[in-house]
Structures are given as structure tokens and as C-alpha cells.
PAZASE-964576 format. One record per atom (N, C-alpha, C): residue number from 0; atom name; y, x, z; residue in three letters. Coordinates in pm, whole numbers. Each point is the difference from the previous one (the first is absolute). Example, Ala and Ser with C-alpha at 12.3 -4.5 7.8 and 13.67 -1.06 7.14 Angstrom:
+--------+--------+--------+--------+--------+------+
! drenpa ! drenza !  north !   east !     up ! zalo !
+--------+--------+--------+--------+--------+------+
!      0 !      N !   -569 !   1319 !    780 !  Ala !
!      0 !     CA !    119 !    -89 !      0 !  Ala !
!      0 !      C !    120 !     90 !      0 !  Ala !
!      1 !      N !    105 !    -35 !    -72 !  Ser !
!      1 !     CA !    119 !     82 !      6 !  Ser !
!      1 !      C !    109 !    -77 !     73 !  Ser !
+--------+--------+--------+--------+--------+------+
//
This chain:
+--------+--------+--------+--------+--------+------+
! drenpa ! drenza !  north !   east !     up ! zalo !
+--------+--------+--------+--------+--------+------+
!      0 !      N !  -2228 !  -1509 !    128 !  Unk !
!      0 !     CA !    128 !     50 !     41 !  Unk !
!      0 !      C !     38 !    -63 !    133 !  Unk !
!      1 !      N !    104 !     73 !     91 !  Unk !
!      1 !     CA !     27 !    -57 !     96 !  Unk !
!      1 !      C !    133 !    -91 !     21 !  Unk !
!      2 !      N !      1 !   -148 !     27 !  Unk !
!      2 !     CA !    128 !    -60 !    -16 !  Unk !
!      2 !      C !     58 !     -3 !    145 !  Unk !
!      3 !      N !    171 !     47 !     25 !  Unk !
!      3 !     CA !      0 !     26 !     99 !  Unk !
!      3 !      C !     59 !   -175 !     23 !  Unk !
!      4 !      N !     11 !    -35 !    124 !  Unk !
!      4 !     CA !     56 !   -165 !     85 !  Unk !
!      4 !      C !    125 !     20 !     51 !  Unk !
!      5 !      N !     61 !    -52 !    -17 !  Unk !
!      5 !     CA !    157 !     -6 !     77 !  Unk !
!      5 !      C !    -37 !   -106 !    107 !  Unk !
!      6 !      N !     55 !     32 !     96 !  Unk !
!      6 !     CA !    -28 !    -47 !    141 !  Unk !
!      6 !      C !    -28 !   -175 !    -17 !  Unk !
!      7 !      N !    159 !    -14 !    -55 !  Unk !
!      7 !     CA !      3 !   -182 !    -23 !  Unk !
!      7 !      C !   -110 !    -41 !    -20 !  Unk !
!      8 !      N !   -108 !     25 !   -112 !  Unk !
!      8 !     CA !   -123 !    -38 !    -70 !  Unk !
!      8 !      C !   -109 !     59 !     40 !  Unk !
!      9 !      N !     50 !     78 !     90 !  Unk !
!      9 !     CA !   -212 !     19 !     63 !  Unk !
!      9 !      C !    -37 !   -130 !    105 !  Unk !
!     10 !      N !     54 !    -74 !      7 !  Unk !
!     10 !     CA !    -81 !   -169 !     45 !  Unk !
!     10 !      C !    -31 !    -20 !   -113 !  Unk !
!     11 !      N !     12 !     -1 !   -124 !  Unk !
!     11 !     CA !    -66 !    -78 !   -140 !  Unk !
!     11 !      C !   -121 !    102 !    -35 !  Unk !
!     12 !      N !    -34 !    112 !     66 !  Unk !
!     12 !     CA !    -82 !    115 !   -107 !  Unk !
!     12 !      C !    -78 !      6 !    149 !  Unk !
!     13 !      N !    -18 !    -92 !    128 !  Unk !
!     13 !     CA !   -118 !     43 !     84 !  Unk !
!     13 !      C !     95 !     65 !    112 !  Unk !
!     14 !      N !     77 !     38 !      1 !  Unk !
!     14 !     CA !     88 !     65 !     73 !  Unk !
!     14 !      C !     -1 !    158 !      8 !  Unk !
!     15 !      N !    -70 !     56 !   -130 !  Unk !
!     15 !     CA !    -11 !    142 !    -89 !  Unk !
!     15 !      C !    154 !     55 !      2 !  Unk !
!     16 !      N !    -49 !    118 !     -3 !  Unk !
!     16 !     CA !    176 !     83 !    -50 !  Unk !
!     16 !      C !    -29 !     53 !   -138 !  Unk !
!     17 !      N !   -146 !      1 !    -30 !  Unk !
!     17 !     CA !     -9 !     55 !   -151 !  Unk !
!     17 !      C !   -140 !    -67 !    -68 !  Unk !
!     18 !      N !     -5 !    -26 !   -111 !  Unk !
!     18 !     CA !   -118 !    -70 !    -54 !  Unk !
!     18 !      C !    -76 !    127 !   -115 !  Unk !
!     19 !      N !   -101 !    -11 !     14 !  Unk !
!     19 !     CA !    -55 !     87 !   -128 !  Unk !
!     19 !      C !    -60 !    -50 !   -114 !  Unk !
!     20 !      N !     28 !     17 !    -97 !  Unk !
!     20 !     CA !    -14 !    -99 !   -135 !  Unk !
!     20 !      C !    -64 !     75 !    -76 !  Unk !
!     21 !      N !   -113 !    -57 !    -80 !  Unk !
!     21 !     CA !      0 !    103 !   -161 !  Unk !
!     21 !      C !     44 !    -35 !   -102 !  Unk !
!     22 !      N !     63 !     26 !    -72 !  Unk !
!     22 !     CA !     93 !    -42 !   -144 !  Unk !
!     22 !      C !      0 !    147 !    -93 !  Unk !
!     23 !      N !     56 !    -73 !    -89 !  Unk !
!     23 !     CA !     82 !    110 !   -110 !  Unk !
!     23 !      C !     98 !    -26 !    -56 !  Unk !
!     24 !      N !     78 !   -108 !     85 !  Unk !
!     24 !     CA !    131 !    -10 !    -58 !  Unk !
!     24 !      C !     66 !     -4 !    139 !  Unk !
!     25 !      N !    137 !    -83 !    -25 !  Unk !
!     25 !     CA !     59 !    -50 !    137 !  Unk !
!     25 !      C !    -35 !    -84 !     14 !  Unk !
!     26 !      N !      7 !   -143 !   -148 !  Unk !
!     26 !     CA !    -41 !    -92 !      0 !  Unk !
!     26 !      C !   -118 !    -60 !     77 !  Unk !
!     27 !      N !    -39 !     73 !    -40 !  Unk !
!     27 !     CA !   -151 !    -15 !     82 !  Unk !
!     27 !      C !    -72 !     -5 !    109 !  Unk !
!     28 !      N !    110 !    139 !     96 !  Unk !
!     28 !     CA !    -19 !     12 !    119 !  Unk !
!     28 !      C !     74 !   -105 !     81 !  Unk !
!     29 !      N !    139 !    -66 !    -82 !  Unk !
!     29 !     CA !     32 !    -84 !     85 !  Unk !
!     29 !      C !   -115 !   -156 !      3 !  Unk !
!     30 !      N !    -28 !     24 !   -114 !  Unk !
!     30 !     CA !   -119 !   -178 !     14 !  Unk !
!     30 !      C !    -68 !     51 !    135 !  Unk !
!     31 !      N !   -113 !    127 !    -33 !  Unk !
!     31 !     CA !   -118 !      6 !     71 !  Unk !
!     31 !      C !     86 !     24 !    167 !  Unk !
!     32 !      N !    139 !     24 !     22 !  Unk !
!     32 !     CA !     94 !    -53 !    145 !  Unk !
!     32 !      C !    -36 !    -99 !      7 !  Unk !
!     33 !      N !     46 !   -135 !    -72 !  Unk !
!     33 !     CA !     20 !    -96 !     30 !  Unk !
!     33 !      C !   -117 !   -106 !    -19 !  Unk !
!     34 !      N !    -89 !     55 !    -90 !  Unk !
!     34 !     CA !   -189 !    -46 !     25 !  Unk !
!     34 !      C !    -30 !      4 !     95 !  Unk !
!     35 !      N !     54 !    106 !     77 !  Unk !
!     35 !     CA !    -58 !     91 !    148 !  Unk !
!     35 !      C !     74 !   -103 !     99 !  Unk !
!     36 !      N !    126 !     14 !    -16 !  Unk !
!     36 !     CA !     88 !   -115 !     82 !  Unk !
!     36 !      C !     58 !    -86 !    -18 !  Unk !
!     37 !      N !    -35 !   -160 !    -47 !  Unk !
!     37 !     CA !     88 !    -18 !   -118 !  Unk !
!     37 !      C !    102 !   -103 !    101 !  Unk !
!     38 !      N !     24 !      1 !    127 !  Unk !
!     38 !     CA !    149 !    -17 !     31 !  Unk !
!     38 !      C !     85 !     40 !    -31 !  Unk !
!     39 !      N !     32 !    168 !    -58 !  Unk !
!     39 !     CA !     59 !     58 !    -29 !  Unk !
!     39 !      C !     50 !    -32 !   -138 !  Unk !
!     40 !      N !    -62 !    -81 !    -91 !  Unk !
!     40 !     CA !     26 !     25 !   -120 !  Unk !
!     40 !      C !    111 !   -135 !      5 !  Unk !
!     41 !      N !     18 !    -52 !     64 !  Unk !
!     41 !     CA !    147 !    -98 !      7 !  Unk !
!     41 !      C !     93 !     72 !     50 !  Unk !
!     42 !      N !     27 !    128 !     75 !  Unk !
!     42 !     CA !     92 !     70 !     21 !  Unk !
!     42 !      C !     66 !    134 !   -101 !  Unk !
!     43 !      N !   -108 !     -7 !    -94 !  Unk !
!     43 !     CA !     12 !    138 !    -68 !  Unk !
!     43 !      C !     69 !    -65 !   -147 !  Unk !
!     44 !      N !    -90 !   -131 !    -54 !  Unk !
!     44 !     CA !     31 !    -25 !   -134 !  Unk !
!     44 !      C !     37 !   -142 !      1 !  Unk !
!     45 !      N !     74 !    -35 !   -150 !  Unk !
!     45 !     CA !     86 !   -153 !     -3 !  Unk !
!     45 !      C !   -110 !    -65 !    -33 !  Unk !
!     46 !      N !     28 !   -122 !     -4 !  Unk !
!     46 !     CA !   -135 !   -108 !    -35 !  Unk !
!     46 !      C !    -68 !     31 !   -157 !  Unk !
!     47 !      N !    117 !     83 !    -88 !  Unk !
!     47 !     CA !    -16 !     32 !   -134 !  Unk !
!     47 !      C !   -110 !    170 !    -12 !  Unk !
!     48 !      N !     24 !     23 !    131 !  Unk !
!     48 !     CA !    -82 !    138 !     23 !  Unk !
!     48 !      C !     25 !    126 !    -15 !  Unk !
!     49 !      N !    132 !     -4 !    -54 !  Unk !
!     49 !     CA !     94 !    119 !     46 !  Unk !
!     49 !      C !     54 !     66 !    145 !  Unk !
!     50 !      N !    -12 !    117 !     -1 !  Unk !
!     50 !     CA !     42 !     43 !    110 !  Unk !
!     50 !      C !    177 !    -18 !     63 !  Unk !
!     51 !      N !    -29 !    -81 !    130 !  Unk !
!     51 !     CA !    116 !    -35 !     17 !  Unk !
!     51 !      C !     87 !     58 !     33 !  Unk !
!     52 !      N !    158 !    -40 !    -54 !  Unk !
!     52 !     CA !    113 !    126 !    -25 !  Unk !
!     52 !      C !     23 !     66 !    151 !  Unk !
!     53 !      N !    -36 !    -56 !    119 !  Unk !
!     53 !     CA !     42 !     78 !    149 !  Unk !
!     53 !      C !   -127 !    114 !     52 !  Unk !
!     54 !      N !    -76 !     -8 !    -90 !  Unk !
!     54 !     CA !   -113 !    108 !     -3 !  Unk !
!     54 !      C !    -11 !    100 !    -48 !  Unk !
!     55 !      N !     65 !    118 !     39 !  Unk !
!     55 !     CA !    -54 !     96 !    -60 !  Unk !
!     55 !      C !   -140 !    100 !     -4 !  Unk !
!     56 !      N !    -19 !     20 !    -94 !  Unk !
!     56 !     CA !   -130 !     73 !    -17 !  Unk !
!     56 !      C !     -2 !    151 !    -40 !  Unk !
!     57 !      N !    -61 !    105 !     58 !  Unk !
!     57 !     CA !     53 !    178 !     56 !  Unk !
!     57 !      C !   -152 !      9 !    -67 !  Unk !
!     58 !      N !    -54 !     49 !   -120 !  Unk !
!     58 !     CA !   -118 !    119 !    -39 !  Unk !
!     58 !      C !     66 !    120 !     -2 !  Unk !
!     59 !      N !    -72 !     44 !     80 !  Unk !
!     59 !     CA !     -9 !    138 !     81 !  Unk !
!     59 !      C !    169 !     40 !      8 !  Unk !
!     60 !      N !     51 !    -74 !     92 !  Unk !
!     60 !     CA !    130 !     25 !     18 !  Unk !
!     60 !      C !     67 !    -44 !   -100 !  Unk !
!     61 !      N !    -46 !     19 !   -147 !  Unk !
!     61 !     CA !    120 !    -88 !    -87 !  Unk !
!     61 !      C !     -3 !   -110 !    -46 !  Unk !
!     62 !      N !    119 !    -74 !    -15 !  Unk !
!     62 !     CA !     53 !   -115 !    -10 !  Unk !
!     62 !      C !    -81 !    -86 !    -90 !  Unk !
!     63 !      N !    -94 !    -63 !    -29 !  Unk !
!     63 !     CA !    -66 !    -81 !   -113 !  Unk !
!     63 !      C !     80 !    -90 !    -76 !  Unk !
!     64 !      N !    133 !    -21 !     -4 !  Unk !
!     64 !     CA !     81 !    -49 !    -48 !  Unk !
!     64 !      C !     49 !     84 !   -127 !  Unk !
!     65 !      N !    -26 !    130 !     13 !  Unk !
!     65 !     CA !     98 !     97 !    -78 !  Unk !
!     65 !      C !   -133 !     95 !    -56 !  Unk !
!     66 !      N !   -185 !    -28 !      9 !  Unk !
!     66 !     CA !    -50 !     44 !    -66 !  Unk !
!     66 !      C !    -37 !    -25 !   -136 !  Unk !
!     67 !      N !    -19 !     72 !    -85 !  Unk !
!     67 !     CA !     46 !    -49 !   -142 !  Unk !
!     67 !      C !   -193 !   -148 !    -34 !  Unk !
!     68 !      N !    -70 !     28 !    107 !  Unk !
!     68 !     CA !    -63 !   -122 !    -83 !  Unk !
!     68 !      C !    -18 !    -70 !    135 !  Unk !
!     69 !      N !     85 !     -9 !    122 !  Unk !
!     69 !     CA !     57 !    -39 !    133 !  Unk !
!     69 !      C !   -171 !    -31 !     24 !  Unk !
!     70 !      N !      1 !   -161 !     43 !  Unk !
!     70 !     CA !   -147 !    -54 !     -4 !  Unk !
!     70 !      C !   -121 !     20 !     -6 !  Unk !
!     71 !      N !      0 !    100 !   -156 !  Unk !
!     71 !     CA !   -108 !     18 !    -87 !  Unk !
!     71 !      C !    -30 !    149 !     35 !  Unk !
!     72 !      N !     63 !     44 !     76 !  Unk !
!     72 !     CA !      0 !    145 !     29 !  Unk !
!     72 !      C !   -193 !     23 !     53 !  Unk !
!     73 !      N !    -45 !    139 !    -50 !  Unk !
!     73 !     CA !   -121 !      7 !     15 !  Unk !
!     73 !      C !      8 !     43 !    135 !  Unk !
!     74 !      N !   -100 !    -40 !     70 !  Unk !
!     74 !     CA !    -25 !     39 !    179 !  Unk !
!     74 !      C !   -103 !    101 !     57 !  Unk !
!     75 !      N !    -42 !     66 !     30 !  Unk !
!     75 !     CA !   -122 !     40 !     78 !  Unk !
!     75 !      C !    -42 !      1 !    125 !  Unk !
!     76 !      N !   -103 !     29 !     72 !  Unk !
!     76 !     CA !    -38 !    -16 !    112 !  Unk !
!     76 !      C !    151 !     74 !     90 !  Unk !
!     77 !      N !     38 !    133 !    -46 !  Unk !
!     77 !     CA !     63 !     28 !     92 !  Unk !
!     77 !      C !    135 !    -13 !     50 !  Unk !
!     78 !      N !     55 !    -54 !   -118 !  Unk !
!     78 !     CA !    110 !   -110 !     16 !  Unk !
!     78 !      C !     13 !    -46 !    107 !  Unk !
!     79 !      N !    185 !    -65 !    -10 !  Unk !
!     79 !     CA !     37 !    -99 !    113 !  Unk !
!     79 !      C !     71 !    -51 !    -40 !  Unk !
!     80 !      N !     25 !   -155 !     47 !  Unk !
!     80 !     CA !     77 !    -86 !    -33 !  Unk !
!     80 !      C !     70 !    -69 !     88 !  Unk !
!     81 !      N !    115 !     24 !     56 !  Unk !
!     81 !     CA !     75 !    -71 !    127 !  Unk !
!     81 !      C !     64 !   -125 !    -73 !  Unk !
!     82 !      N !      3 !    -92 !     70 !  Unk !
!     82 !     CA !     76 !   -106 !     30 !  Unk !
!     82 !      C !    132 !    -13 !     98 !  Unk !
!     83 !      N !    124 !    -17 !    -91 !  Unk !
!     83 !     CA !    115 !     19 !    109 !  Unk !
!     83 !      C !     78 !   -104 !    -16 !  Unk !
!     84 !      N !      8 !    -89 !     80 !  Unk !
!     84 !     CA !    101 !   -148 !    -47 !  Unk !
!     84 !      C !    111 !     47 !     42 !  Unk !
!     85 !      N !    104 !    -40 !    -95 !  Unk !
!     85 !     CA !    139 !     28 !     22 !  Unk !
!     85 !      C !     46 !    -79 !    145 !  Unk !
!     86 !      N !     81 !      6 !     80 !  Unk !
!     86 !     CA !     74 !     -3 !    103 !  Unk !
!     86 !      C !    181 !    -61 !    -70 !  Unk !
!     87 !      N !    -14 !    -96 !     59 !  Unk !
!     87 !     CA !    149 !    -41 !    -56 !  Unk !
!     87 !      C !    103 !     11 !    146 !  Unk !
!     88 !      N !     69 !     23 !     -7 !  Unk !
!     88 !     CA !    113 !     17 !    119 !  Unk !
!     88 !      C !    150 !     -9 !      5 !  Unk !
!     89 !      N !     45 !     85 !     67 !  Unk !
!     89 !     CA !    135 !     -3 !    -17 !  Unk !
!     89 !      C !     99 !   -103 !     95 !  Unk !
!     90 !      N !    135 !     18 !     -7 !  Unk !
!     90 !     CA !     71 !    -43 !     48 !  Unk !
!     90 !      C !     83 !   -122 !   -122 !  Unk !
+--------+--------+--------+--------+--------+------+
//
């Protein structure tokens, strides 16, 4: 599957805008990311290995937060998986 890079983190992934992984989960594709790059894997997950709460994660546009087995969701080659860190702002 293809994982897409948010700008911030393509210095941790080689300086890639997208990585190509094989998996069959999410789970999975995010290790074989962070096998692939594993600077990245201090930006993505807590020391406990959960995905960290300013990260969001987009399979195929939808929210992995709100899929009913989120994580565990099955993947295929033609899949995508963006990475979008939240942005905090404001006045």
C-alpha cells in the first residue's frame, strides 16, 4: 500500500512524500513505515506504542479513528494511508 508523508516528516522517511509498504492491516503497514524509517516512529507513536493523539491517520480518505476495527482494518496493495498531524493554532 501506499503511505502518504506530511511534509513535517519527510526528513524522518529519507525525505519521501510517500513510502510503499506491504501489509494487510494498518498495523502493519505502519511497523513496515517505521522498519523502513524508524526516526519516524518517535513522532508517530508514545513510548507505550500507541498512536499518538496529534496524529491523525486517513485509509483511503477515512478517518481510522471511526473504523469499526480502526488499526486492524484489512489493507491491500491498492490502498492508501495518509498521515495528517493536527495543527494547533488560534488566537
Amino acid at each position: 500500500m501506499t503511505i502518504f508523508i506530511p511534509t513535517p516528516l519527510r526528513a524522518f522517511a529519507g525525505g519521501q512524500d510517500t513510502v510503499e509498504v506491504d501489509a494487510t492491516t494498518i498495523t502493519e503497514a505502519l511497523d513496515g513505515l517505521t522498519n523502513a524509517h524508524p526516526a519516524l516512529r518517535k513522532h508517530l507513536f508514545t513510548d507505550k506504542g500507541k498512536v499518538r493523539a496529534f496524529v491523525n491517520l486517513y485509509f483511503n480518505d477515512e478517518d481510522v479513528r471511526y473504523l469499526p476495527q480502526k488499526e486492524l482494518t484489512p489493507v491491500s496493495a491498492a490502498d492508501t494511508l495518509s498521515i495528517i498531524p493536527s495543527i494547533a493554532g488560534g488566537d
